[in-house]
N, C-alpha and C positions, 0 to 999 in steps of 0.2 A: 529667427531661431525656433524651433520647433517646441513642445512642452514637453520640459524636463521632466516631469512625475512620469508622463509614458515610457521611459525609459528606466522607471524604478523597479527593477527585479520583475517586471512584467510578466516572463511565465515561471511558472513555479515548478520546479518536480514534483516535492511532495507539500502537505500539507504539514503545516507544522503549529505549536501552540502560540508560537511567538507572530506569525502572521496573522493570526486571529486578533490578538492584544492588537499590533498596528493598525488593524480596521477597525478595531473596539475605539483608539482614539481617534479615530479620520473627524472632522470638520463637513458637514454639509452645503450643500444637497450631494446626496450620496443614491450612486447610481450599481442598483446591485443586478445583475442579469442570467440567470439558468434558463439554460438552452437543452433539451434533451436532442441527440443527435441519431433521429432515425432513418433519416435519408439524406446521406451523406451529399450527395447533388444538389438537394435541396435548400442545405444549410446558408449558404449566403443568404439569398434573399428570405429563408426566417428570420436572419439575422437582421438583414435590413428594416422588414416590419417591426420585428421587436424596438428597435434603434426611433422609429417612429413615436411609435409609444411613449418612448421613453421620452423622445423630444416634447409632445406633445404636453404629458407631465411636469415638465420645466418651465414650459411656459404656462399652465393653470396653477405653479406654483413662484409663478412672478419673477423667475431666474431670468437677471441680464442676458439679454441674446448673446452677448458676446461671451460672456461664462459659460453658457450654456454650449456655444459652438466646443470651446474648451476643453470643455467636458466629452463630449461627443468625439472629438477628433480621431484619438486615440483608441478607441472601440470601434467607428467606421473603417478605420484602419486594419482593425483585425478581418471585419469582413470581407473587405474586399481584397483582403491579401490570403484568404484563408484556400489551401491545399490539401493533397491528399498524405502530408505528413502526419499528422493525428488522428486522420480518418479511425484509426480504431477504437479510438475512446468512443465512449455513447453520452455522456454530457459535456459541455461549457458552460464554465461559473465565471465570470467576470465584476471585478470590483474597479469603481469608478467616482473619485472626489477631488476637488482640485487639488488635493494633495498626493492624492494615492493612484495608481491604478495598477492591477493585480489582475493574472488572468490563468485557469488552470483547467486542463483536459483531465474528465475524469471518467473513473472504468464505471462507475453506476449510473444506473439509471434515473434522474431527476427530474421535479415537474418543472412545467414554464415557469418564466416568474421576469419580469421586467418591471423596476418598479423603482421609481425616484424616494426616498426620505430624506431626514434628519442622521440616519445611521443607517447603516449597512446591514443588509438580512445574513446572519454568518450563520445558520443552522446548517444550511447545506454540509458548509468545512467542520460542523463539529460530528457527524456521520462520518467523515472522514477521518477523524483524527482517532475516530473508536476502533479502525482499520489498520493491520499492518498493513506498509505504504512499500517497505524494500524488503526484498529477498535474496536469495540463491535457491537455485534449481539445478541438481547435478544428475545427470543423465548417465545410468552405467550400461554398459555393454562391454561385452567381451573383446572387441572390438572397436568401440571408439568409446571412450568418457567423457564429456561435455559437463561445463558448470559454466553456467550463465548468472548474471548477476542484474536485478528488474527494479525501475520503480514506476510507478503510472504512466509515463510514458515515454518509458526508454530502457532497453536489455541489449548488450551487450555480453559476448562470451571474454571471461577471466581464460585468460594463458595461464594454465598446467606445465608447462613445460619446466625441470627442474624444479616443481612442488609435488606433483602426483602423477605414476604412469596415466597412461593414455591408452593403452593397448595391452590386452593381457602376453598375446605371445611375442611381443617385443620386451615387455619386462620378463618375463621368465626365461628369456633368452640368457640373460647376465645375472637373473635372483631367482633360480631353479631353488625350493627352498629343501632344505636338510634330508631332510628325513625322507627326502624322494628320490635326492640323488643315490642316498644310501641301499635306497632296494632295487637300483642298476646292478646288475649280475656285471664284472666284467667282464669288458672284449679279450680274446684267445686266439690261438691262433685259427683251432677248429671250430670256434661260434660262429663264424658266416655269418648268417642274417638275423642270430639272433641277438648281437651287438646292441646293448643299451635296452631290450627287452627288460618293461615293469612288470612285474609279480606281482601279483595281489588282484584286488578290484579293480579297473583301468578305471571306473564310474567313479570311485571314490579314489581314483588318484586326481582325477580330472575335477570335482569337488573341493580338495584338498590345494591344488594350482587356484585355481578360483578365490576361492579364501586367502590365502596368501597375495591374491593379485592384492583383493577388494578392501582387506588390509593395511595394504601401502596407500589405497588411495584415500583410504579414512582418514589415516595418520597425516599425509599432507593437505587435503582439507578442510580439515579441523582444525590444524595449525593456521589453517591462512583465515578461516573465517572468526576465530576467537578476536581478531583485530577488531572487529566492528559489530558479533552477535547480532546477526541478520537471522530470520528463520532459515529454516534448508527444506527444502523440498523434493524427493525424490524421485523420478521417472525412471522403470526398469520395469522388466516381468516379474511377477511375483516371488518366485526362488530368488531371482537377486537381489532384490528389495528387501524380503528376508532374511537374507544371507547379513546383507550391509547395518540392518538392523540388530543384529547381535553384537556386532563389533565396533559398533556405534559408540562414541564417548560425546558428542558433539552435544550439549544441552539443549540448544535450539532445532533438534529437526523437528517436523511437525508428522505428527502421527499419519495423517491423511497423505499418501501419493500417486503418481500417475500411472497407472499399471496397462504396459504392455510393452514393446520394442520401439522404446525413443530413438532409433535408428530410421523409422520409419515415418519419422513425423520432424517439419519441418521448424527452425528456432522460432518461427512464429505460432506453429501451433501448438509448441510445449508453453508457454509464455500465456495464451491463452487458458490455456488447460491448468495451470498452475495458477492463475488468477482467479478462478472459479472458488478453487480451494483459500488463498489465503483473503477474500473478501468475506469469508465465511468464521475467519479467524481476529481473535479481539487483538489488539494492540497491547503493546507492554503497557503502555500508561495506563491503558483502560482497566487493563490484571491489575494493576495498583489501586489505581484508583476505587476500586470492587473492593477491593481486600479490606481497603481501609473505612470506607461505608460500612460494608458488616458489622468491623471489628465494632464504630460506633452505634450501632443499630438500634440497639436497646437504651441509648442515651437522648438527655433533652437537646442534643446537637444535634438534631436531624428533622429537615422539615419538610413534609409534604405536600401542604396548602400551597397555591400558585402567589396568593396576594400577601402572605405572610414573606413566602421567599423573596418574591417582585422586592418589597420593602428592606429585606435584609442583603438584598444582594446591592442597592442603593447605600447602604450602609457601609458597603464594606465587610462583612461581616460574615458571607458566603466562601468559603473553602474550596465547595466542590459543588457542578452541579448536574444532573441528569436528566435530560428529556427525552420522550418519547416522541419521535420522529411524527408520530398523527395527531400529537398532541394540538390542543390550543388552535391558534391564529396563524400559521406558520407563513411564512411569505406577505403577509400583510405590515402595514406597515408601523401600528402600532399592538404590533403583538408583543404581550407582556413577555414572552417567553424568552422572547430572541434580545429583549431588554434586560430579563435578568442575567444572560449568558454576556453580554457586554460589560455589564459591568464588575461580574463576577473576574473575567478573565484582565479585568482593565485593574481591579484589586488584587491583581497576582496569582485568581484562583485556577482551577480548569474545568471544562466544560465537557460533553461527548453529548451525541444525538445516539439512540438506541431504536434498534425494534422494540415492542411494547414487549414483546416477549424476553426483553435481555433485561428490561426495568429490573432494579434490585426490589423496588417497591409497587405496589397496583396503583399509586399514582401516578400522573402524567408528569409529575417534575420531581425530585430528588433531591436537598439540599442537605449538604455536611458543613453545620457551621463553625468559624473558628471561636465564637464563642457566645 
């Protein structure tokens, strides 16, 4: 029979807080490995090297050969079965312990890092977890409407069909709206060709159609996406992007969108172009989690010093906590940092990796303690 752990939820969509907790308890030797993927041809046989290494490590750390192979199985696995399905990710994080193993394609960029311990390096996943991981992206056009729906490595277009038009002059076909049919002169028997002639501005009848499309398609999109409060993210030329933003009720769309004719660009490269933007955008947890650091700012809950945190998050006694991504020891194996996020997270707390620039504090670490 083959090892059952490699078959434990092995690839992951997104990141989430509760997989982090499961590696915070794994049992050693724990085998952690980021892979940045810049040459996608390449990739196996880094892999393979990296996988050396690691073996290599196992044995200068006295693990049973036969653990060891164990261990190994299920990760040789991945390389030598690895395709051009994920090729668009730019890293592989893989986590590796006789109990666990976990493996996730991600959109950032990450350093090497192969390295056997006692605990798993989870820095990488808590940069992750600072990140919205799922969207929607709704493409307007006069012409076709598209809403896709993303998470790191997988989009799919959501069927419209009986939630929101799809085409303006097929919906105005059947919802010509009021106040336009009314400024139709009627037909006579002496109008000829001037039958169903608009009066007025044709620009701003045509404006007014528009609106009323883009209208309907708010209302049914906002209806569907309230189910799950995912961000939303825009693609249209500017007027329409505009336009959709006035009559916008949706909480969640995100200020930033793709401006030009998403007609013209294909569901791969909106998907792209829309990950640009929300890698750039904090996670709800991490909005919470911010809020409530502030709030306590000014208070003796809040600790800065790396060895006083290290200590209380052993304790238990850590709430929350914040690194900077350049911080410390990072990928090493007895880095205190990546120690106090383990046990921080193993105490129920939560964790995020930040650019030095999003620090709530000029320190390298952050702690909100519970008391």
């Amino acid at each position: 029979m083959g090892d059952p752990t490699a078959r434990e939820d092995a690839l992951a969509d997104v990141v989430v807080l509760a997989d982090v907790k499961a590696l915070a308890g794994a049992v050693g030797p724990c085998i952690t490995l980021v892979m940045p993927i810049l040459n996608s041809p390449e990739l196996a046989e880094r892999l393979k090297s990296a996988l050396r290494s690691i073996q290599k490590q196992l044995v200068e750390a006295h693990t049973d050969a036969k653990v060891a192979s164990g261990l190994l199985a299920p990760v040789e696995r991945l390389a030598t079965g690895l395709d051009t399905t994920h090729m668009w990710a730019h890293s592989l994080i893989a986590f590796r312990s006789p109990g666990a193993f976990r493996h996730y394609w991600m959109r950032g960029r990450l350093k090497d890092l192969a390295v056997v311990s006692e605990r798993f390096e989870v820095r990488p996943l808590l940069a992750a977890l600072a990140r919205e991981q799922r969207f929607h992206l709704l493409a307007i056009g006069r012409h076709h409407v598209r809403l896709f729906r993303s998470t790191p490595h997988h989009s799919e277009e959501v069927r419209l069909e009986g939630v929101a038009p799809q085409n303006m002059q097929e919906f105005l076909h059947t919802h010509e709206p009021d106040h336009l049919l009314e400024d139709r002169m009627s037909a006579g028997p002496s109008i000829g060709s001037m039958q169903g002639v608009l009066f007025g501005s044709e620009k701003q009848k045509e404006q007014d159609r528009f609106r009323h499309f883009l209208k309907e398609v708010e209302r049914g999109v906002t209806k569907l996406l309230r189910q799950d409060a995912e961000p939303l993210i825009l693609a249209g030329v500017e007027y329409d992007v505009a336009i959709y933003w006035q009559l916008n009720t949706y909480p969640n769309l995100l200020e930033q969108a793709i401006h030009g004719s998403p007609e013209r660009l294909t569901a791969r490269d909106l998907d792209e172009r829309a990950w640009e933007i929300v890698s750039q955008w904090p996670s709800e947890a991490l909005q919470k989690a911010l809020a409530d650091f502030r709030k306590h700012s000014g208070a003796a809950l809040v600790l800065g010093d790396t060895g006083a945190i290290v200590k209380a998050a052993a304790e238990g006694r850590v709430a929350g906590l914040f690194l900077s991504e350049s911080a410390g020891m990072a990928g090493q194996p007895d880095d205190p940092l990546n120690m106090a996020a383990l046990e921080t997270v193993l105490h129920g707390g939560w964790a995020f990796a930040l650019n030095p620039a999003e620090m709530p504090s000029k320190d390298c670490a952050a702690a909100l303690l519970r008391f």
